[in-house]
C-alpha positions in Angstrom: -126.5 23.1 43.0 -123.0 23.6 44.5 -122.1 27.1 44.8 -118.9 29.0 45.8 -119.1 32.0 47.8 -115.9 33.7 48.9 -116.0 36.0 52.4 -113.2 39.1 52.1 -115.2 41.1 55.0 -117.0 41.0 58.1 -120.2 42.5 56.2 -119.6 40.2 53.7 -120.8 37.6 55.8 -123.9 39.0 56.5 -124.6 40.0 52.7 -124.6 35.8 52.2 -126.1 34.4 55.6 -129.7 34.4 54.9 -128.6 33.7 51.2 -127.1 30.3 52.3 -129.8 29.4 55.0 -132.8 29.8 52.5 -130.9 27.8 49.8 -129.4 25.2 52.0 -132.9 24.1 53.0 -133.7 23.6 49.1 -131.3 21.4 49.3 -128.5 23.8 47.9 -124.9 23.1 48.7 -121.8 25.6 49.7 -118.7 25.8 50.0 -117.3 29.1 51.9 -113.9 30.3 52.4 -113.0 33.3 53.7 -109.8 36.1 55.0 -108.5 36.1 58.2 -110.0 40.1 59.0 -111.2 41.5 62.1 -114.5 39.3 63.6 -115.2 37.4 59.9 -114.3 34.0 61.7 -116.1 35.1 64.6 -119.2 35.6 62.4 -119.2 32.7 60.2 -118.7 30.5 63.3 -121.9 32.3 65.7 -124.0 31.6 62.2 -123.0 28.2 62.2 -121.5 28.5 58.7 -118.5 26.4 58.2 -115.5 27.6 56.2 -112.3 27.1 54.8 -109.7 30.2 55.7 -107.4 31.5 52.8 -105.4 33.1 55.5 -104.8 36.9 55.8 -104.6 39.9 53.6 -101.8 42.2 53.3 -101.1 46.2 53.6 -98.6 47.0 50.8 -98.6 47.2 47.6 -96.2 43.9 47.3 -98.0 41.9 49.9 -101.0 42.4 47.9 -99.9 41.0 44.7 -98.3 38.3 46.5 -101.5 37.3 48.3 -103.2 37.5 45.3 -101.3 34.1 44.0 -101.3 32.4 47.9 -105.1 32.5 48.0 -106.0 31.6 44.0 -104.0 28.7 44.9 -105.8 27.9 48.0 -109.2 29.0 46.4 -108.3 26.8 43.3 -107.5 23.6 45.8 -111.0 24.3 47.2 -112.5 24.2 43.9 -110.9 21.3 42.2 -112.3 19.4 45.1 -115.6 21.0 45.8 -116.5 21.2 41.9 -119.2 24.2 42.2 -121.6 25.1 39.5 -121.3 28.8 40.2 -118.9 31.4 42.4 -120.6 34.2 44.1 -118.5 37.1 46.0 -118.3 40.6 47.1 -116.1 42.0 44.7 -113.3 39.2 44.8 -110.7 39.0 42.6 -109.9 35.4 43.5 -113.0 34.2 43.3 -113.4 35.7 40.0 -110.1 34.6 39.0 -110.8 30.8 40.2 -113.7 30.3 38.7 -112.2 31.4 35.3 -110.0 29.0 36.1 -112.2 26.3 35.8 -114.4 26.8 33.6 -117.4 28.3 35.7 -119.0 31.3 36.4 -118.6 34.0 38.9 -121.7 36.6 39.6 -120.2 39.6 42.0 -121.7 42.5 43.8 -120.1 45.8 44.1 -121.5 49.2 45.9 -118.2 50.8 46.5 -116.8 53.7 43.1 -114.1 54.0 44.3 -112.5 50.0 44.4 -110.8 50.9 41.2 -108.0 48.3 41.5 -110.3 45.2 43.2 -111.9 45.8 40.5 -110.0 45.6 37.8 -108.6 42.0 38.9 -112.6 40.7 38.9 -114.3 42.4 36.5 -112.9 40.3 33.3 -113.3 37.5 34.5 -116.9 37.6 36.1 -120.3 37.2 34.4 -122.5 39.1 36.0 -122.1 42.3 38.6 -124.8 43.1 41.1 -124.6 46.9 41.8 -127.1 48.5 43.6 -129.2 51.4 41.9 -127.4 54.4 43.8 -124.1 53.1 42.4 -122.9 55.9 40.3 -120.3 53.9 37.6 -121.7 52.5 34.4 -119.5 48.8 34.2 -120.8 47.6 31.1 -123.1 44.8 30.0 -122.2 42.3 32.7 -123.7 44.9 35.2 -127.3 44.7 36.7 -128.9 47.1 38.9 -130.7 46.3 42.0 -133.4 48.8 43.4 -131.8 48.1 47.1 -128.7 48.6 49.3 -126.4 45.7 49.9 -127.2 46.2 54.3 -130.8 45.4 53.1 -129.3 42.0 52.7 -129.5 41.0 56.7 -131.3 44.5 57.9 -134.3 43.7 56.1 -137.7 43.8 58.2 -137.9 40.3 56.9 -134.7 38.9 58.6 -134.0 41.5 61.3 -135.2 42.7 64.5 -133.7 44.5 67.2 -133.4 43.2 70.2 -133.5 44.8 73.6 -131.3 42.6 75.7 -128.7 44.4 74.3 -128.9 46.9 77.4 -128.5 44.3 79.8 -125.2 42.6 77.3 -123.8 46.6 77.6 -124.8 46.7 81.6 -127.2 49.7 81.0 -130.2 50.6 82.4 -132.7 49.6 79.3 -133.3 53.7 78.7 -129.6 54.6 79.2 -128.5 56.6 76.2 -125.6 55.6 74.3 -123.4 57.0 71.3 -121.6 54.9 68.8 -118.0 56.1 67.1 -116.7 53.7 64.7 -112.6 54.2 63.4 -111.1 52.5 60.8 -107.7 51.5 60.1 -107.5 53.0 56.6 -105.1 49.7 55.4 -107.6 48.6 52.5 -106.2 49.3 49.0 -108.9 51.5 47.9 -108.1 54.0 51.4 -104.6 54.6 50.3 -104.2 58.2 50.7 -107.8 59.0 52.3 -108.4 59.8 56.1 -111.2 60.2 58.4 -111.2 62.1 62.2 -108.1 63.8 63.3 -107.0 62.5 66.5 -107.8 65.5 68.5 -110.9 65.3 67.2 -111.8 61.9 68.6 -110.9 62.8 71.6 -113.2 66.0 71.9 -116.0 63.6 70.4 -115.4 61.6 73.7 -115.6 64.5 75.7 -118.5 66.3 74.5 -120.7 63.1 74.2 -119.7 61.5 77.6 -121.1 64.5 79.0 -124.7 63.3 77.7 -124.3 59.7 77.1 -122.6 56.4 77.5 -119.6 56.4 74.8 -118.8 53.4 73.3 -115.8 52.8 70.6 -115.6 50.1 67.8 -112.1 50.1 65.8 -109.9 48.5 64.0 -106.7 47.9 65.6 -105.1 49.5 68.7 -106.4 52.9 70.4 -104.8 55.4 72.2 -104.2 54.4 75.7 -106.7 57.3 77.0 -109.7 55.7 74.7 -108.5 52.4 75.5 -111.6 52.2 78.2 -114.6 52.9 75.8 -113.6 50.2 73.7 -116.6 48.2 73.5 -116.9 44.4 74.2 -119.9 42.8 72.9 -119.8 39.5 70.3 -119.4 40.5 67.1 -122.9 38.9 65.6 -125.1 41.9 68.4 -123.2 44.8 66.6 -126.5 45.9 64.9 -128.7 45.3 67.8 -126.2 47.9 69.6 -126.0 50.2 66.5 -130.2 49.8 66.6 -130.7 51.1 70.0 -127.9 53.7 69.8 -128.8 57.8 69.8 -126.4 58.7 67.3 -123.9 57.6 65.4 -120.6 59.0 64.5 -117.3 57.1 62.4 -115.4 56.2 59.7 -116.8 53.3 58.5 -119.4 53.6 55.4 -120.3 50.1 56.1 -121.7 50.8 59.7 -123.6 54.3 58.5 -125.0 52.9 56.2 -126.3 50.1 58.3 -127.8 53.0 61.0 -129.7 54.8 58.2 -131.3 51.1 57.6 -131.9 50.9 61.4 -133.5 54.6 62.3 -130.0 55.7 63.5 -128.9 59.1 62.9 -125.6 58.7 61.4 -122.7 61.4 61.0 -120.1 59.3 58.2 -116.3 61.5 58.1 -114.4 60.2 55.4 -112.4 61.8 52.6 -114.1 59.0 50.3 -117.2 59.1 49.1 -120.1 56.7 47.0 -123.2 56.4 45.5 -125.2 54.3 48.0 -123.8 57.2 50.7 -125.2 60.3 48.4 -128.8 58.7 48.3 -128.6 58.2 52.0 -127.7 61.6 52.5 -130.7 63.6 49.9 -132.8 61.2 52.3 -131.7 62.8 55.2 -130.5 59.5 57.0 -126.6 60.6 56.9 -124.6 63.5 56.9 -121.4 63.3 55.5 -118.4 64.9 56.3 -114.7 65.0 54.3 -112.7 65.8 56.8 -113.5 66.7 60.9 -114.1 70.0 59.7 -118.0 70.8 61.0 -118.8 68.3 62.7 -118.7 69.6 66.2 -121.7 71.7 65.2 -123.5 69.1 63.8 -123.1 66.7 66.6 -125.0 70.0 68.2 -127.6 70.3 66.5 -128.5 66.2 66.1 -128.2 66.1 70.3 -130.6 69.2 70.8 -133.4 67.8 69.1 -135.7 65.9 71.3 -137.1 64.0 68.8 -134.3 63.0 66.6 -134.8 58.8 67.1 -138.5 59.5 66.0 -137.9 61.8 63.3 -135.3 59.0 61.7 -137.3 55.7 62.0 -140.1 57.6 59.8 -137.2 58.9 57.6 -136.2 54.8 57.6 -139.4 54.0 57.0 -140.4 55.8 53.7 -136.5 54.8 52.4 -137.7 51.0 53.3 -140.9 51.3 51.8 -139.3 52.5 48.1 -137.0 49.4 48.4 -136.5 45.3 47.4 -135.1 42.6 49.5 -132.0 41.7 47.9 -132.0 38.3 49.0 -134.9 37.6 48.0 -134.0 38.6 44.7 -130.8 37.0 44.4 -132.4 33.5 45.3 -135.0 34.3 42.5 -131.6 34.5 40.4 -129.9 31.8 41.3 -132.7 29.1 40.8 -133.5 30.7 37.7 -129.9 29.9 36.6 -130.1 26.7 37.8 -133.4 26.1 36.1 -132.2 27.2 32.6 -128.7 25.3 33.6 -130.4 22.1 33.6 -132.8 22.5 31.1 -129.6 23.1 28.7 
């Protein structure tokens, strides 16, 4: 079977990896193409998957629409030549617009309620749409529920284990304490109007944790010349081994907090958006989210003062895991049944 997948996102690529490995030793073959965004090269290239760029995205509203038409072109050059039997994506809109194009299908997943407009350029023009169980929007016929979360893709017991060299990648002592922050550049369509931390907030994160523990930053873009020197510097691929062994978390970034409460990482997610997948998170007690920087000083407080907290959250992980699929599995089940039925017709 020749199948399509199209990459829009760093976690994108690990929502496919173990997808493509499994299938390419059945024999499967793929063709991947993929934005120019943050690390997504980076990762493709450490996973040894090869890829075909369609450049990078835009910020406004006009760039947008005229990206739109420079990457179905490149995508539809791809395809005349690769001829797939089936397009897979995270919500893309030319991958879904492609493979309507010519003639074939396009199965999507989407976890995020609020990607009204993405979705609205997919969604007519894709088959089938992977949601899983906490997402809160009702799209119709074409969707199917999962009983998972899409980080369950790579963090999985079954494809992931931390791995303690990360201390010695970081040059700490392997029981130094360490605290994540994660901040965003807010430049995706569906963060138009939405914010995270304040400024002067980050910075009194920084102070109050460095008191305690190491402080390391991941973000998007530039910093402010006085945060400049926790940025951290690690390959992009060890990101979960570092958010694995970290005591807290605190950021932006749903993506990332979601990926602690899968790794028995406390996780404190400020963001003025909101989603399904994060609510049933939260009534599990592996995040706490916050709209604005309002309150969480004082819950950074609390979270530090208890001597337990790592142990408390890997049993909270635990019971959450045990309640839960492995998506890839599933979607390999899918696709061969698809293929089966495919050639059978």
């Amino acid at each position: 079977m020749r199948i399509f997948i199209d990459i829009g996102h760093p976690a994108h690529v690990h929502y496919f990896r173990n997808f493509i490995k499994i299938m390419e030793l059945k024999g499967h073959v793929f063709l991947v193409s993929s934005r120019k965004k943050e690390c997504t090269f980076e990762l493709l290239e450490s996973y040894g998957i090869s890829y075909f760029s369609r450049g990078s995205g835009r910020n406004s509203s006009l760039g947008k629409i005229i990206y739109l038409f420079k990457a179905n072109w490149i995508l539809y050059k791809l395809a005349r030549r690769f001829k797939p039997d089936i397009f897979l994506s995270m919500a893309s809109p030319y991958a879904a617009q492609v493979s309507w194009l010519i003639g074939q299908p396009h199965i999507t997943f989407d976890d995020t309620e609020h990607a009204e407009i993405a979705r609205k350029f997919y969604k007519s023009f894709s088959q089938v749409i992977f949601t899983p169980f906490s997402f809160s929007k009702d799209l119709g016929p074409k969707q199917i529920r999962f009983n998972s979360y899409m980080e369950l893709f790579y963090l999985h017991p079954s494809y992931f284990l931390p791995n303690n060299s990360i201390f010695s990648t970081l040059d700490l002592a392997d029981n130094k304490s360490y605290v994540v922050l994660r901040f965003i550049s807010w430049n995706a369509s569906h963060d138009i109007g939405q914010n995270g931390l304040d400024l002067e907030t980050k910075r009194r994160l920084v102070v109050k944790l460095e008191a305690k523990y190491k402080v390391f930053i991941s973000a998007e873009g530039e910093l402010p010349e006085d945060l400049k020197k926790y940025r951290i510097k690690i390959p992009a691929y060890k990101i979960h081994d570092v958010l694995a062994q970290a005591c807290l978390f605190i950021g932006e970034s749903a993506t990332m907090a979601q990926e602690c409460a899968f790794l028995g990482t406390p996780a404190i997610y400020v963001s003025s958006l909101n989603a399904g997948t994060l609510d049933e998170l939260e009534k599990d007690g592996l995040i706490f989210g916050f709209r604005s920087s309002l309150g969480v000083m004082e819950k950074i407080d609390e979270l530090i003062n208890n001597k337990n907290l790592k142990k408390d959250f890997k049993l909270r992980k635990q019971k959450t895991l045990d309640s839960l699929i492995d998506p890839t599995k599933m979607l390999v089940e899918y696709i061969e049944e698809y293929d089966r039925v495919r050639n059978e017709g």
